[in-house]
N, C-alpha and C positions, 0 to 999 in steps of 0.2 A: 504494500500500500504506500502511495506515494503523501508527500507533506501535503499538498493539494485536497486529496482525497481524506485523510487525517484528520484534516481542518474542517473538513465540510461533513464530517461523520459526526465529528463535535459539534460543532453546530447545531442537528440535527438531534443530539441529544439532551443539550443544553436548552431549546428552543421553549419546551415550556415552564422552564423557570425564568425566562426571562424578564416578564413583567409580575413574579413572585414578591410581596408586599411581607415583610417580616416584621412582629411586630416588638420593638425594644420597649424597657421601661430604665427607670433610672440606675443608674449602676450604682453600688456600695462599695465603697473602697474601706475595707477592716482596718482595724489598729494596724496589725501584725503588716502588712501591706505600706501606711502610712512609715510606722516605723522604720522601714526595709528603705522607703524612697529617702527618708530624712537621711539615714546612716549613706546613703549613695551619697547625696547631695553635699554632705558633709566632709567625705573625704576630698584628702588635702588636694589631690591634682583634679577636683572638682570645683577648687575656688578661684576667686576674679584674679587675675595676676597670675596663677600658675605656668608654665611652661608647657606650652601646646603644641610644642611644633612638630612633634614626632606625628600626631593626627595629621597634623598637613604631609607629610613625605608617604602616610599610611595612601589618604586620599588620591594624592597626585598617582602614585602606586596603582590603584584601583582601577582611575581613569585610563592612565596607560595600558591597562592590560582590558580592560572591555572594551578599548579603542581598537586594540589590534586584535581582540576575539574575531575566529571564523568558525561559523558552521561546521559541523562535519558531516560527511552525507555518508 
């Protein structure tokens, strides 16, 4: 089966969820959860002024290599 045909089989099976209406209500975020974010937010190479530059060489990294991704067939 080609990519073409793939696509269009999905499609085909996805088609009547597509206008699927789900219905949310509001989310609870626990202590245990709050706690978890505050302890991130807190650590040190999480504060203003830290030394950030290793995410930038991480990123540029990223870019370079999904720049130059190919397909494989």
């Amino acid at each position: 089966m080609d990519e073409d045909s793939e696509y269009e089989e999905l499609v085909r099976i996805l088609e009547p969820f597509r206008n699927m209406r789900i219905e949310t209500g509001a989310v609870t975020l626990t202590e245990e959860y709050l706690r978890m974010v505050e302890e991130v937010e807190s650590a040190p190479e999480n504060q203003t002024g830290a030394d950030k530059t290793q995410l930038e060489v991480v990123f540029r990294q990223s870019r370079e290599h999904f720049a130059n991704a190919r397909r494989s067939r």
